[in-house]
N, C-alpha and C positions, 0 to 999 in steps of 0.2 A: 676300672677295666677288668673284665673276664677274665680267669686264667686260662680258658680254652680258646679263646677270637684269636688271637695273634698266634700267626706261623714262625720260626726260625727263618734266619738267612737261606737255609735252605729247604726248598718244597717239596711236599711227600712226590715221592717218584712210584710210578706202576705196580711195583713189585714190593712196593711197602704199604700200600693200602690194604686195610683189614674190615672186610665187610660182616658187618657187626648181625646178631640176631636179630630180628625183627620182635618187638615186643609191643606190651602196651605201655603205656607212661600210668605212673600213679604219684604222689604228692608227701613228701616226708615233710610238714610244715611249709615253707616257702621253694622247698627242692625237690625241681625233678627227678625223679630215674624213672630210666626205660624210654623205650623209643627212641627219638634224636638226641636226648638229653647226655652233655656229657657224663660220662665213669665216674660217679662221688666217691670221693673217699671218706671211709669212717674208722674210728678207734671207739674204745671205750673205757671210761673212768675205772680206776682202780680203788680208792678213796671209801672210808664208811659212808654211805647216801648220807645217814642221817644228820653226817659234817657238815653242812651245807657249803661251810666257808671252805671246807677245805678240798669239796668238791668242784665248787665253783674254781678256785683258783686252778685246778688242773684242768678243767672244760675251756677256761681261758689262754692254758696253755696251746692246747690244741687246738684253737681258733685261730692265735699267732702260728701255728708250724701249719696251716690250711685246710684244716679239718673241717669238712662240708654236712658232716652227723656227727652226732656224737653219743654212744648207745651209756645208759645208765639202768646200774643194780637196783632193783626193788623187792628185796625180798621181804619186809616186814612192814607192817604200820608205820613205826620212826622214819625208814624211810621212804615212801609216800609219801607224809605230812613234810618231809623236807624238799621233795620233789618242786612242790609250789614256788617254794622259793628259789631253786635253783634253776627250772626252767624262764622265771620273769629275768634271770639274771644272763640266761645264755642267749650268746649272739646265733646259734645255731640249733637247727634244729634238736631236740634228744629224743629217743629212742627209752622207752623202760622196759628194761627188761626184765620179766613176768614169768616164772618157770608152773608155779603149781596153786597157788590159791586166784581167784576168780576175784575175789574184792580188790585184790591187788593193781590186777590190771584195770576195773572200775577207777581207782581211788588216783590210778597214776593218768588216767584221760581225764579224767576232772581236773588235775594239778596241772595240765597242760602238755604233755606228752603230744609229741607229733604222731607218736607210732610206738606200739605196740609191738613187742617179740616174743612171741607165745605157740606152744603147740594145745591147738584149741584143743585137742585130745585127754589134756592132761591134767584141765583145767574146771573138771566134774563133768556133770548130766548136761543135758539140754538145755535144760534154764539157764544153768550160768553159763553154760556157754554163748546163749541167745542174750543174756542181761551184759557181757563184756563187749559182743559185737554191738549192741545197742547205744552202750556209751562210746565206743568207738564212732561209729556214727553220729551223734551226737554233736558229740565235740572234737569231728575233725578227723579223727586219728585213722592216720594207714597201720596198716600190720606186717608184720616178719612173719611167717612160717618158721622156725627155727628146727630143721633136723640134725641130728649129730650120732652120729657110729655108735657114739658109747652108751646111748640114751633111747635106743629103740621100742619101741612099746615090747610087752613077752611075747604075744603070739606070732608078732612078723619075725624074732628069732626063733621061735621052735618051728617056723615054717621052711623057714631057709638054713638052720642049724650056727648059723653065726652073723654076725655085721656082714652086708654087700652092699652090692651096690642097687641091687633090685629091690633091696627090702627098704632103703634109704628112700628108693624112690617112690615105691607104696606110701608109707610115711606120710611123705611128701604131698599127694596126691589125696591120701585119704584124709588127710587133714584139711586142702584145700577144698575137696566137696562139702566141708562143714560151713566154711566161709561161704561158696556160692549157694547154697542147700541155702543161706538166712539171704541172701543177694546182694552179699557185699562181697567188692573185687576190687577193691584199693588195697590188695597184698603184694610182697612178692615173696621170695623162697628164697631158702637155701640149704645144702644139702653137703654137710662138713664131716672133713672124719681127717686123724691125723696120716693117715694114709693114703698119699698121694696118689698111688693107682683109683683106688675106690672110690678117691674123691671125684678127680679126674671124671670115672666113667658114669657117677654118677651124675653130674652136671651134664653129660652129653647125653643121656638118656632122656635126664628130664628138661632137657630143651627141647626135644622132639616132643614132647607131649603136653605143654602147657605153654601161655602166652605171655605169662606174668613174668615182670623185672625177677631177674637171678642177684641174690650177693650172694656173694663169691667168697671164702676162704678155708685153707686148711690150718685145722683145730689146732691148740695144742702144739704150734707146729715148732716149738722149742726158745731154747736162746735169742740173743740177737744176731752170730751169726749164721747160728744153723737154721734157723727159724727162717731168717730172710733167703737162705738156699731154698728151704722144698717151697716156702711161699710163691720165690719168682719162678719156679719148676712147674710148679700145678697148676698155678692161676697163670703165671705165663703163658701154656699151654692153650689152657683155656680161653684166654683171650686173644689171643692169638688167630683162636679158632672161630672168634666173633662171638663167644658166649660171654656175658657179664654184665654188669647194668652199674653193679657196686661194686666195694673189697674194702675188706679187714684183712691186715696181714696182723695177724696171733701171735705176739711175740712175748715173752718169759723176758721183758724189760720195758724202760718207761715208753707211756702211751704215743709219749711225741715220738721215738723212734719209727712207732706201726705207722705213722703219714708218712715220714719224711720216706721209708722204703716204699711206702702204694705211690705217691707219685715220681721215686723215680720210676717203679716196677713201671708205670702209665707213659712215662715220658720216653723209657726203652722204646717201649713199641707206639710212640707217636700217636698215642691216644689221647694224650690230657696233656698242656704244656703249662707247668706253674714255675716262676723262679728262675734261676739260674742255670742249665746244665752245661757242667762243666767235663768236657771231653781231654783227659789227659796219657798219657804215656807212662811206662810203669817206669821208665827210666833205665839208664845202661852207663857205662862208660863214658860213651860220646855227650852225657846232659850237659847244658853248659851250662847247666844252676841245681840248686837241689829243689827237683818236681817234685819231691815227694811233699816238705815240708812247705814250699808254697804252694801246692794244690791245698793244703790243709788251713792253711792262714786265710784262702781265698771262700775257701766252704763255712769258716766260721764268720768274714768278714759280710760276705754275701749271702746269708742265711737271711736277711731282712727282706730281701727282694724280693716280690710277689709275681713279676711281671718277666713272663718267659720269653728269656732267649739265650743265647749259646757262644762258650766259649772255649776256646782251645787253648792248652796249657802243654807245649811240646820241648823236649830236651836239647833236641837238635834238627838240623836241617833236612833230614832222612826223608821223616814222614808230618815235617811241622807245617812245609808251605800246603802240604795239598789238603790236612786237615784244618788248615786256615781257611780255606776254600771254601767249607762246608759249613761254617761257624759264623757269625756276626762280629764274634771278634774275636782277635787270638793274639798269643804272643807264644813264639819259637828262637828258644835260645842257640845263639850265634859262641861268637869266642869276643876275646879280650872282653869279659865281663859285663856283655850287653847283650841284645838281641832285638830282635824284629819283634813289632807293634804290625798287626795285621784289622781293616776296619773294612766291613762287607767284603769277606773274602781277599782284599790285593796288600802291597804293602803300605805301609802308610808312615811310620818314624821308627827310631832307635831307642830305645831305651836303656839306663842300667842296669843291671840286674841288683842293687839296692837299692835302687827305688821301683822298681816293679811292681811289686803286689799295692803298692799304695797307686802306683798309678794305674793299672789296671782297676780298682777298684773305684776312680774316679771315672775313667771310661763305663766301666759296665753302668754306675749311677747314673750318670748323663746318657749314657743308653735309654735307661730304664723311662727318666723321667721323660727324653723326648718321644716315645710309643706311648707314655701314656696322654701327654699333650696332644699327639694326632689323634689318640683315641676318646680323646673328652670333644677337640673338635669336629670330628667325625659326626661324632652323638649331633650334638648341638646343632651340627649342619643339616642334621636329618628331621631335626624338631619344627 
């Protein structure tokens, strides 16, 4: 089952529909982005390439936490020639990422590379510019545009006196006429800087002016909590505003953290629905169990879930029935040590509050499994 076909208990309402950019679709190995195609999420390997094994085991990680790309370092021959092996190994597309020599990017489309992250500017003359587009074609491969604040060619800053947004988007622009200039246009762009303003306005710039898939993230953008602040600021923003195709949230910790904040950032604004979201209460006085410690039991026990839908995890009776309403399932605690079981919105049993989180965890798996049973028979009825 898709993590994007199924809706929650409850249906996007008017005023939460987000009419997305109009783009064109291009191909990261077996994965759309752009055009109707859901919002991929990507991360990227931190591991020596040339590891294979021990980059494989972290691309595996991130195929378990729903990783739809998954972008990999090539900076050298070593690794390249490891490339081969790790790309037969991954379940999901990779991405190699190509900053300054030209064989490189050759050596990583040969190895199997769905796609290419290159600013073709950087990457010599016109030949090798024309010999990397060539094996990109070749064998497949889409491209990244890769712009970043901190990495501007020299004359777009001595022309603007510092990083902007306008000189981001030149960049951007003059790099893509190198692609259409040879008549390839399975690229898309992006256009990062750790500065959310600039980032921001640069993405809204160059959406007006080009058709290609946008990914989307701010650079550098720190820690895991502060990282995941300006992350869902900018790209929120953004996508909010209907720009976005992709996203990497840039985070200074492990890889699996950058998925699990892109799809909730996606699931915020009811754009991608993967897993569990679990909608809880910060908790007060009146809880009648500790929310805090069983929202956290229920995030690690249902971290396995792939198949989205929605629960409510509420302290008291204040604001638990109506956000049971809105939820597929819920539980809102009551007094003498028990509380309401909620199933499509109404009430439905009692439960303890000691055996809650296990029995909520049997509800949400029986959840899960019976959406996916209509959705296998659905298929099959359509075959």
């Amino acid at each position: 089952m898709s993590d994007h076909d199924h809706q929650d208990h409850t249906s996007v309402r008017p005023w939460r529909a987000i009419q997305r950019r109009p783009s064109r679709k291009i191909r990261v190995g077996n994965v759309e982005v752009g055009g109707d195609a859901p919002i991929t999420v990507q991360s990227m390997t931190n591991t020596l390439t040339a590891d294979a094994n021990a980059t494989i085991g972290q691309i595996r990680q991130l195929e378990e936490a729903g990783a739809d790309i998954v972008r990999v370092s090539c900076p050298d021959e070593d690794s390249t020639a490891a490339f081969r092996t790790i790309a037969r190994a991954a379940k999901v597309p990779l991405v190699a990422d190509i900053h300054f020599h030209y064989k490189r990017g050759i050596e990583a489309a040969e190895a199997g590379a769905a796609c290419l992250r290159i600013n073709p500017g950087n990457i010599g003359n016109a030949h090798r510019v024309r010999d990397v587009i060539q094996a990109a074609r070749d064998h497949g491969c889409s491209m990244r545009i890769g712009v970043n604040a901190g990495s501007l060619e020299r004359d777009l800053l001595e022309k603007y006196g510092e990083p902007c947004p306008q000189a981001m988007v030149d960049s951007a622009l003059r790099h893509a006429r190198i692609l259409q200039d040879h008549d390839f246009h399975e690229f898309k762009i992006s256009v990062k800087a750790s500065d959310i303003f600039m980032t921001v306005a640069a993405y809204q710039q160059l959406a007006e002016l080009i058709d290609c898939p946008l990914h989307l993230g701010i650079t550098e953008a720190g820690a895991l909590r502060t990282g995941t602040v300006k992350s869902s600021i900018g790209m929120g923003a953004m996508l909010w505003a209907g720009i976005g195709d992709t996203i990497r949230v840039s985070l200074a910790a492990d890889p699996v953290e950058e998925i699990k904040v892109g799809f909730d950032l996606l699931k915020s604004l009811g754009l991608r629905h993967r897993g569990v979201n679990i909608i809880a209460c910060p908790s007060c006085a009146r809880q009648g169990f500790n929310v805090i410690k069983t929202v956290e039991a229920l995030e690690a026990r249902l971290a396995h879930i792939s198949t989205p839908l929605s629960l409510s995890i509420i302290g008291c009776v204040v604001n638990g029935p109506g956000e049971a309403l809105m939820t597929d399932l819920g539980f809102t605690g009551g007094g003498k040590g028990a509380g309401m079981v909620y199933v499509a919105g109404r009430q439905d049993h009692k439960v303890d509050n000691d055996s809650m989180v296990d029995h909520i965890v049997d509800l949400v798996e029986a959840k899960a499994a019976e959406l996916q049973a209509a959705e296998k028979a659905a298929l099959q009825a359509a075959e």
